[in-house]
N, C-alpha and C positions, 0 to 999 in steps of 0.2 A: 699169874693173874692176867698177866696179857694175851697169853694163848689162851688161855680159857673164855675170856672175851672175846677173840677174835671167831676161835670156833663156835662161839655159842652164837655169834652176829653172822658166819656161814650158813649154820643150820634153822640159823630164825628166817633168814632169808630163800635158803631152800624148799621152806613150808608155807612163806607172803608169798610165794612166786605161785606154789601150787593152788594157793587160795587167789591168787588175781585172774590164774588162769580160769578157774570155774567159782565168777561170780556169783554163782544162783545158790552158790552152798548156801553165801549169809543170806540171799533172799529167801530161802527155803526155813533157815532156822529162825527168819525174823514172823514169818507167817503166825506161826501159833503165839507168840507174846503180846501181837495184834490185834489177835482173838480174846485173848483175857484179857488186856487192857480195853478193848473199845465192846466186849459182851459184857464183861464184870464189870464193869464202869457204870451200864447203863444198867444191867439186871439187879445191881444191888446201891444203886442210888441213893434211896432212902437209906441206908442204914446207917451212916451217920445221925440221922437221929433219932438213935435207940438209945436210953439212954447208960449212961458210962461209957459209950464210945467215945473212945478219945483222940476225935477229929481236929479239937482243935479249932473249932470253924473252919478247916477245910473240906473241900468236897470230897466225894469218894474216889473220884479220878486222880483226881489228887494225891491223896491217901495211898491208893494203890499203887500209882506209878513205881515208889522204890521198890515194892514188893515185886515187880513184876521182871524191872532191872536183876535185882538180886537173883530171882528164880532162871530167869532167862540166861545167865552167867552158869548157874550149879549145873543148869541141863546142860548146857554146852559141854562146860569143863568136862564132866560128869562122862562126855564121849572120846575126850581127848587120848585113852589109851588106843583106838581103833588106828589110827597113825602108827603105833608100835605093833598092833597085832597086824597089818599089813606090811610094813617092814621085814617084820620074822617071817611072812610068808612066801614073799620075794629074795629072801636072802640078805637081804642091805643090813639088817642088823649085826650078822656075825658077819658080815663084811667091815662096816664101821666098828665095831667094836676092838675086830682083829689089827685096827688102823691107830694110827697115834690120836686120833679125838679124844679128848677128857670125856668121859663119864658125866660130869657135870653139865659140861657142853650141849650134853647128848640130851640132858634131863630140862637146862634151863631155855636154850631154844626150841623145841614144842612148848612150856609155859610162856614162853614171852610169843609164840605164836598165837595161843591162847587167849591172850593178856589184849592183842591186838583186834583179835575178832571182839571180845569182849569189850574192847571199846569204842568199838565202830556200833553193834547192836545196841548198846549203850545211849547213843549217841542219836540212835532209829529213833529209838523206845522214847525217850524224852521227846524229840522232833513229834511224833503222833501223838502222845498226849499235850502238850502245846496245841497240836492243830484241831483236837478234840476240844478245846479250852481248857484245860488245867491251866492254873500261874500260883508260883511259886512266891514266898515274901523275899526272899536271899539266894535267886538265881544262880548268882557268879558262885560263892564261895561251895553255896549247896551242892551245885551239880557237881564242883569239883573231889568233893567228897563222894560224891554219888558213883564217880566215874573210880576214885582211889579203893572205895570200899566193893565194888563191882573184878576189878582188878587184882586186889586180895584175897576176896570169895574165890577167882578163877584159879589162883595158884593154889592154893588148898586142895580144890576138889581136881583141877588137873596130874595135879602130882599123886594123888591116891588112884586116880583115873591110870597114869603111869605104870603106877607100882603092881597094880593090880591085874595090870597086861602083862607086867616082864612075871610076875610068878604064876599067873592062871597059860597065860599064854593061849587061851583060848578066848573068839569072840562071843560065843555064848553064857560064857561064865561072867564076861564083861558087862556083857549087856544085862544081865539079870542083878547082880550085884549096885549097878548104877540104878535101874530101875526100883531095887531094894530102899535104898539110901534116898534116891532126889523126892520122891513123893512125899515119905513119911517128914522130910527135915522140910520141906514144902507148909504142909498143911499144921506141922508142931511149931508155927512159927507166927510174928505180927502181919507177912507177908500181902493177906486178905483179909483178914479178920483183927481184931482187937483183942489178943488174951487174954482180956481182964474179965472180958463176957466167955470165957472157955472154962471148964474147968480147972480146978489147981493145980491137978498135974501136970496137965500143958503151958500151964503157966511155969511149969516148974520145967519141961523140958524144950521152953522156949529161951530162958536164963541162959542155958549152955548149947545152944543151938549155932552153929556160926551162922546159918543165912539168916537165920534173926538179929544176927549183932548187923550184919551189911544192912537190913532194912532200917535198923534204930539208927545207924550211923547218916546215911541216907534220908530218910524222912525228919530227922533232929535237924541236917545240915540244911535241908530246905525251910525247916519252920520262922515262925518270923521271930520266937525267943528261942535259940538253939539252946538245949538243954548239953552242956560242954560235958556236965557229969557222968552221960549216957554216952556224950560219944568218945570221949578221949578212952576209956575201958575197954570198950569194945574194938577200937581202932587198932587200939595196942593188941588184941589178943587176935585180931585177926592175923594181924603182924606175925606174930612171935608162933602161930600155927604155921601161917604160909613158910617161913622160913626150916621149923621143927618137919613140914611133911616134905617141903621139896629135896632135906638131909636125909631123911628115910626112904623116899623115893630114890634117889639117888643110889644109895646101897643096895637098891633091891637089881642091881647090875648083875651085883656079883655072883645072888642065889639065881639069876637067870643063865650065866655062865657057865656053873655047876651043872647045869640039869642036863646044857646042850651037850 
């Protein structure tokens, strides 16, 4: 456990180094969150009071902001295997591999690199809506939720992000397959909209949605009666995903191995 700590606090640092050196990455990924938090804030204002939305008496800025965190985290993770399809293209992969690094190591520093950007963006995304005027009833504890369920979303979709490089090994395959997945789990979800005004099926494939459990967990943790029954379920299942994809990620080493 120590070595595998240690390597995986080498390798997380390998990749904060290559992210300090080109700051504009997260400038560049914080742009478009920007844009739907301060266009969609203002284009759909009103609709809070349509009614059965369930605002709450919060505004829509409001409202939106965790959706926006959450989506903001999927798209990211969402690209985190391009760090491994660059790797294999420089060699460094079956270099490391052929090296005593854990496997693990190798899986859980890019997610905790991951984990990192995601809480710095995180971190934008609330600063902008604040200065937008959004305010929250349960600041403190809310955003820490905001920041843990943003966090969990990333290891999920980073690790599928992973796995999905080490066995396509191609970045066209990556990028189509992420673009597949982030939209539809996007829009089947509470992220912008209200479910309850969506059809039933969406309602029904927002139930098993993970970036719909990050938004409930997040906009519950903010609200001024946190509904505990909405978020402990979800917390947990994001849990108990992040951990079940980062194990399956992790294996898929070995069918990458195989091929080369």
């Amino acid at each position: 456990m120590t070595t595998l700590a240690l390597h995986s606090a080498l390798l997380t640092r390998r990749s904060v180094t290559a992210l300090v050196r080109q700051p504009a990455f997260v400038a560049i990924t914080l742009v478009q969150p920007a844009i739907w938090l301060l266009l969609f804030g203002a284009l759909f204002e009103t609709a809070v009071q349509i009614p059965g939305f369930g605002a709450d008496g919060r505004s829509y800025l409001e409202y939106l902001t965790p959706g926006v965190v959450a989506m903001t985290a999927l798209f990211s993770a969402a690209w985190a295997g391009t760090v491994y399809i660059e790797d294999m293209t420089l060699g460094v992969m079956d270099r490391m591999l052929a090296s005593p690094v854990r496997r693990g190591a190798m899986m859980s520093g890019t997610i905790a690199y991951q984990s990192i950007t995601a809480i710095v963006q995180t971190a934008v995304i609330i600063g902008i809506a604040y200065a937008a005027g959004a305010r929250f009833d349960r600041p403190f504890p809310g955003i820490v939720l905001t920041f843990t369920a943003a966090v969990l979303l990333t290891v999920v979709f980073a690790a599928l992000s992973n796995a999905v490089a080490l066995l396509s090994r191609d970045q066209n395959a990556l990028i189509g397959i992420s673009q597949l997945l982030s939209l539809p789990l996007a829009f089947l979800s509470s992220a912008i909209m209200d479910p309850q005004l969506a059809p039933d099926w969406i309602q029904t494939a927002a139930t098993y949605n993970p970036l719909d459990w990050a938004v409930v967990v997040s906009r519950e943790g903010l609200a001024a009666a946190p509904d505990w029954a909405a978020i402990w379920p979800r917390l947990g299942a994001l849990t108990a995903l992040a951990i079940v994809m980062s194990w399956l990620a992790t294996k898929a080493f070995a069918a990458y191995q195989r091929s080369v």
